[in-house]
Biopython code that builds the backbone (N, CA, C, O; Angstrom):
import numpy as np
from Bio.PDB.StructureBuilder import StructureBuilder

atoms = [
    (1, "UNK", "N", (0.843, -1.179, 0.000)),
    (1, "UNK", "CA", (0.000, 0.000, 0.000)),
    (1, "UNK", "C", (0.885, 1.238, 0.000)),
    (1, "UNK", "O", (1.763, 1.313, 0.860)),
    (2, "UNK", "N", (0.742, 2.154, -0.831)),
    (2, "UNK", "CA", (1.349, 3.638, -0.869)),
    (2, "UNK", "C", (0.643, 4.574, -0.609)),
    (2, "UNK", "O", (-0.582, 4.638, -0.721)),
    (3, "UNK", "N", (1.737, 5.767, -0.058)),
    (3, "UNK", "CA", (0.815, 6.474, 0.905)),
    (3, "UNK", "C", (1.445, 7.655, 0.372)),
    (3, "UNK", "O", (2.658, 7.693, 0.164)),
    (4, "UNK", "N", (0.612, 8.693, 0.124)),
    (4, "UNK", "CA", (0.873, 9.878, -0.605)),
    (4, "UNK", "C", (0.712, 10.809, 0.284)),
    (4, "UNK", "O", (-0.393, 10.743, 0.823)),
    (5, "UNK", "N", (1.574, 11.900, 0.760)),
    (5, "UNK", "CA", (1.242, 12.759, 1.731)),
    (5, "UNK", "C", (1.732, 14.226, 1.099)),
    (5, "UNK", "O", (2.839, 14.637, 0.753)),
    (6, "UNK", "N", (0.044, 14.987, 1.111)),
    (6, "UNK", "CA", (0.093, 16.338, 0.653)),
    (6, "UNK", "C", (0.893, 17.394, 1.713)),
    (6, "UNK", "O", (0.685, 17.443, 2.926)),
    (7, "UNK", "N", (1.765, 18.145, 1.028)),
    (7, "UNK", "CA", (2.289, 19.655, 1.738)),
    (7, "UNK", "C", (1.929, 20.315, 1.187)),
    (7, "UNK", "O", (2.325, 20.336, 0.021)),
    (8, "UNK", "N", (0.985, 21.257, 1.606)),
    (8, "UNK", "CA", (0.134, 22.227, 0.522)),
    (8, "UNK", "C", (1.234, 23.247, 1.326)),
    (8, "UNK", "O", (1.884, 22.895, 2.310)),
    (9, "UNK", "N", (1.299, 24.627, 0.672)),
    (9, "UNK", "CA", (2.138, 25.818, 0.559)),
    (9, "UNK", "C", (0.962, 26.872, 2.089)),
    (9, "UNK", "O", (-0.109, 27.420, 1.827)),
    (10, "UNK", "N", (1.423, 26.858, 3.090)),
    (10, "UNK", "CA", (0.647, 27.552, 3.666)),
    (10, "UNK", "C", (0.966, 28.997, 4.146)),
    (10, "UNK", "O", (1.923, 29.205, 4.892)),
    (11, "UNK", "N", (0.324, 29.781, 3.801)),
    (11, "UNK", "CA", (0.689, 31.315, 4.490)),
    (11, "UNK", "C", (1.636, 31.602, 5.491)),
    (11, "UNK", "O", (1.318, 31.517, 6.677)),
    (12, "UNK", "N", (2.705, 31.914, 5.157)),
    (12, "UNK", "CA", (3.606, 32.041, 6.337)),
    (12, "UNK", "C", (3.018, 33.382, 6.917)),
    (12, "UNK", "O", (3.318, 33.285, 8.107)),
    (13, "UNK", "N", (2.588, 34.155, 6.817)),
    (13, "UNK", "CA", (2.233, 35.236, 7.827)),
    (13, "UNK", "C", (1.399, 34.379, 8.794)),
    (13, "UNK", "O", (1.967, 34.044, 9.834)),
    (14, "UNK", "N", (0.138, 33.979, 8.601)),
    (14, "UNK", "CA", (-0.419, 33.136, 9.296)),
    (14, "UNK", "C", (0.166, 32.333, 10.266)),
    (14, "UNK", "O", (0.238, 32.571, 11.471)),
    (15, "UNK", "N", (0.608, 31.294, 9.616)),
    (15, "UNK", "CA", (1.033, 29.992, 9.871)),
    (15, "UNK", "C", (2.827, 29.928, 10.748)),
    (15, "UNK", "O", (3.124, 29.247, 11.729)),
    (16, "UNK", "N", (3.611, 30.757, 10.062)),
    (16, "UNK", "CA", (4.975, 31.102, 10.588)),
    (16, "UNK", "C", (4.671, 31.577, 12.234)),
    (16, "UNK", "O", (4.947, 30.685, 13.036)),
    (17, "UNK", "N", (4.356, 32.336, 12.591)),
    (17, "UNK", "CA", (3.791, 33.116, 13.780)),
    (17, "UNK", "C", (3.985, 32.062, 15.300)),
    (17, "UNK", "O", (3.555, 30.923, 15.478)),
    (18, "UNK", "N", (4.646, 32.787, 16.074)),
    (18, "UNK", "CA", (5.100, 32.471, 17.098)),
    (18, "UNK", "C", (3.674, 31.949, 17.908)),
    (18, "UNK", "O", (2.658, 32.627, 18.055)),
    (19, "UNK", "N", (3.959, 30.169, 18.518)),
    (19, "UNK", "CA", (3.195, 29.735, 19.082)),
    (19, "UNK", "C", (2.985, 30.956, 21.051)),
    (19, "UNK", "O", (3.909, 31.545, 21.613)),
    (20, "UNK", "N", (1.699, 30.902, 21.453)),
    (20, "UNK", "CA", (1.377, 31.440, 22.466)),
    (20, "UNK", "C", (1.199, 30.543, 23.452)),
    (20, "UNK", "O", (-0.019, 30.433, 23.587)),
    (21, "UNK", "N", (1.974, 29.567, 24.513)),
    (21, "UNK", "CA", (1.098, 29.024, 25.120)),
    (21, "UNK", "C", (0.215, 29.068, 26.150)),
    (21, "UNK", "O", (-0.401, 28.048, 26.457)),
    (22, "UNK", "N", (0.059, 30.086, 26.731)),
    (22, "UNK", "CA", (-0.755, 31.013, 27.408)),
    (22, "UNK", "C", (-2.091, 30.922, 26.820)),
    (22, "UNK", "O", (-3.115, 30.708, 27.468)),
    (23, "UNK", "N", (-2.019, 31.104, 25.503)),
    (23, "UNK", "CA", (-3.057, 31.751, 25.090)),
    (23, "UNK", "C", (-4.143, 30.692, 24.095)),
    (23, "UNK", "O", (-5.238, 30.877, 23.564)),
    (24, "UNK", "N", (-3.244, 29.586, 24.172)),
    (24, "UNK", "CA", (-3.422, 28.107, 23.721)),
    (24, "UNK", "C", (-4.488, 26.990, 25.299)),
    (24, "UNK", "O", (-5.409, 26.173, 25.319)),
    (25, "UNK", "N", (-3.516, 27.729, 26.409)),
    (25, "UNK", "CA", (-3.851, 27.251, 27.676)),
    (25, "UNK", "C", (-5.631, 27.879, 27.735)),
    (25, "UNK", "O", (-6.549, 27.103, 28.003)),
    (26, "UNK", "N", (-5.855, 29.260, 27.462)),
    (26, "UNK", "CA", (-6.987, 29.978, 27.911)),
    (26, "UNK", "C", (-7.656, 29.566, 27.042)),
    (26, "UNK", "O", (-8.731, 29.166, 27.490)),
    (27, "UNK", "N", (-7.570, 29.462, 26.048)),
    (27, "UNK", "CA", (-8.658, 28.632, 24.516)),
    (27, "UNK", "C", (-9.193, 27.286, 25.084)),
    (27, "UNK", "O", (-10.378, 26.975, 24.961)),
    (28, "UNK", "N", (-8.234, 26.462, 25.742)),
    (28, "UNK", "CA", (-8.772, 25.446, 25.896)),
    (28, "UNK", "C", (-9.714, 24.997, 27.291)),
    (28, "UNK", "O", (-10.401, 24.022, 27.593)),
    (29, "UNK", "N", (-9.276, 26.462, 28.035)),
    (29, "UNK", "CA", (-10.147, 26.386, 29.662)),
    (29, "UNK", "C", (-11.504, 26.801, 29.263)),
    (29, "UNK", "O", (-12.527, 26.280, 29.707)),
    (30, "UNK", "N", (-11.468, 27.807, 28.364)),
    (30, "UNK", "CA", (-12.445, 28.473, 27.859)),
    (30, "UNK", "C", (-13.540, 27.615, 27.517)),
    (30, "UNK", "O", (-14.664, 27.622, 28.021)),
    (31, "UNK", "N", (-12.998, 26.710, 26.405)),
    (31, "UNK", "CA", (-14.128, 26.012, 25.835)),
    (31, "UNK", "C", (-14.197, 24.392, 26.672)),
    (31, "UNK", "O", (-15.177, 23.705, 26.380)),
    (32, "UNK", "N", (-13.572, 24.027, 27.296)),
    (32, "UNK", "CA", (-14.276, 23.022, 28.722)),
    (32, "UNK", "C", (-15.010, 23.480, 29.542)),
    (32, "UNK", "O", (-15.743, 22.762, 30.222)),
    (33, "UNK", "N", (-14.961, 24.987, 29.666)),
    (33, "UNK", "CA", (-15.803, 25.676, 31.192)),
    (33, "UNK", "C", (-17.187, 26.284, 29.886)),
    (33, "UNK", "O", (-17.931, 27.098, 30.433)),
    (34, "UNK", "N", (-17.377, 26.149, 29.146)),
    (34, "UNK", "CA", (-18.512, 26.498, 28.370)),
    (34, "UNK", "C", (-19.312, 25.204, 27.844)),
    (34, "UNK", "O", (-20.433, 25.083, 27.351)),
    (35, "UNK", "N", (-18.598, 24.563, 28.054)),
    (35, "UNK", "CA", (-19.230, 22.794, 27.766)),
    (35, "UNK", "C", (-20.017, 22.055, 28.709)),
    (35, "UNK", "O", (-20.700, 21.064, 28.453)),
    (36, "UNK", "N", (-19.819, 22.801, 30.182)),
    (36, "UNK", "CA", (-20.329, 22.718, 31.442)),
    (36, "UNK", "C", (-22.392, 22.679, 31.251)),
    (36, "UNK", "O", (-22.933, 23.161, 30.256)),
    (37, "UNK", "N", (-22.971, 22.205, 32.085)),
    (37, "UNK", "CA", (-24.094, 22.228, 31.568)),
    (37, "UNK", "C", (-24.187, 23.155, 32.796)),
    (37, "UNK", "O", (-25.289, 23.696, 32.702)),
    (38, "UNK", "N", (-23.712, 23.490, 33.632)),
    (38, "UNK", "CA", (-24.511, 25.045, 34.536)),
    (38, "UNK", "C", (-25.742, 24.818, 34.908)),
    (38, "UNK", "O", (-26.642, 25.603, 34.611)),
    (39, "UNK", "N", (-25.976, 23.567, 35.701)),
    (39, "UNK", "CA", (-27.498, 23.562, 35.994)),
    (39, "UNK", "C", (-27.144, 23.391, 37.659)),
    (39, "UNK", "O", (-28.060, 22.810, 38.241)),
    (40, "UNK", "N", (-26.515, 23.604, 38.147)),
    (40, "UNK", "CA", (-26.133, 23.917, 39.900)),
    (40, "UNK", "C", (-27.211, 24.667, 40.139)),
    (40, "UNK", "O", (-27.769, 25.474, 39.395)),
    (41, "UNK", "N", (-27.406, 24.417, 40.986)),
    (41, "UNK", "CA", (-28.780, 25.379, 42.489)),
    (41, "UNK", "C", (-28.831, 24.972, 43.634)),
    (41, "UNK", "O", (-28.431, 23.918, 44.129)),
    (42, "UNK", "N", (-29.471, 26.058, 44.172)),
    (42, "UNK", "CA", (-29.479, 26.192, 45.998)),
    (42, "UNK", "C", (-30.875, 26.236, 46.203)),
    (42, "UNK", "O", (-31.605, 26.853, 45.427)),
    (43, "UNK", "N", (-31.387, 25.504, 47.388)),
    (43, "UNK", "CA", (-32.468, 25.470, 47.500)),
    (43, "UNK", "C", (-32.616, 26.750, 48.311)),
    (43, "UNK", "O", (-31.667, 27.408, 48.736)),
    (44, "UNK", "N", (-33.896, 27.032, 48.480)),
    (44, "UNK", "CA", (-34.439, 28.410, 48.847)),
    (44, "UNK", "C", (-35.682, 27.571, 49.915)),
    (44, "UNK", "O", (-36.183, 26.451, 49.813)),
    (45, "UNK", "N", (-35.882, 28.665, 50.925)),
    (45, "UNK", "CA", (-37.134, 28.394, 52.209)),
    (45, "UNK", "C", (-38.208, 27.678, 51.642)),
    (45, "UNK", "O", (-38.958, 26.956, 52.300)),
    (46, "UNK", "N", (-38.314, 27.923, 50.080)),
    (46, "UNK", "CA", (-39.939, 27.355, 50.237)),
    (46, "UNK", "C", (-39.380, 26.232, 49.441)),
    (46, "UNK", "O", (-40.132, 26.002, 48.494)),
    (47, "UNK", "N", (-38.378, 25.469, 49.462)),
    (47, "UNK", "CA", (-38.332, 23.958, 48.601)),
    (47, "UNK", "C", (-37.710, 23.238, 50.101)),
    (47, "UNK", "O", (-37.169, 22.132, 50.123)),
    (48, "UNK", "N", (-37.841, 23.795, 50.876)),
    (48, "UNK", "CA", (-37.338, 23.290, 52.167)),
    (48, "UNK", "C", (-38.030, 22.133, 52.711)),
    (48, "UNK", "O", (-37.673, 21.648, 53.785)),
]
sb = StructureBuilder()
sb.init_structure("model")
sb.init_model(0)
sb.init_chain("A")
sb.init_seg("    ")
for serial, (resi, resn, name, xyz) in enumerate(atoms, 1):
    if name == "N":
        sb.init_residue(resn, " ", resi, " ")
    sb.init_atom(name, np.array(xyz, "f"), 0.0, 1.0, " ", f" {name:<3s}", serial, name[0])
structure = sb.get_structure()
């Protein structure tokens, strides 16, 4: 079996650009803490 592997030409402005990992770290807290279903509650006197 042969295996052909594309290198397409990609934008070095884009693509060249110094990795952030900070900012790689906050992208990914971001979207686990938004994936959260947020249905937490406190009961109140009258469910007592």
């Amino acid at each position: 079996m042969e295996v052909h592997v594309i290198q397409p030409a990609l934008n070095e402005a884009i693509f060249g650009a110094k990795t952030r990992p900070h900012l790689l770290h906050q992208a990914v807290v971001m979207q686990l803490a938004n994936r959260r279903a947020g249905s937490a509650a406190t009961k109140s006197k009258g469910f007592v």
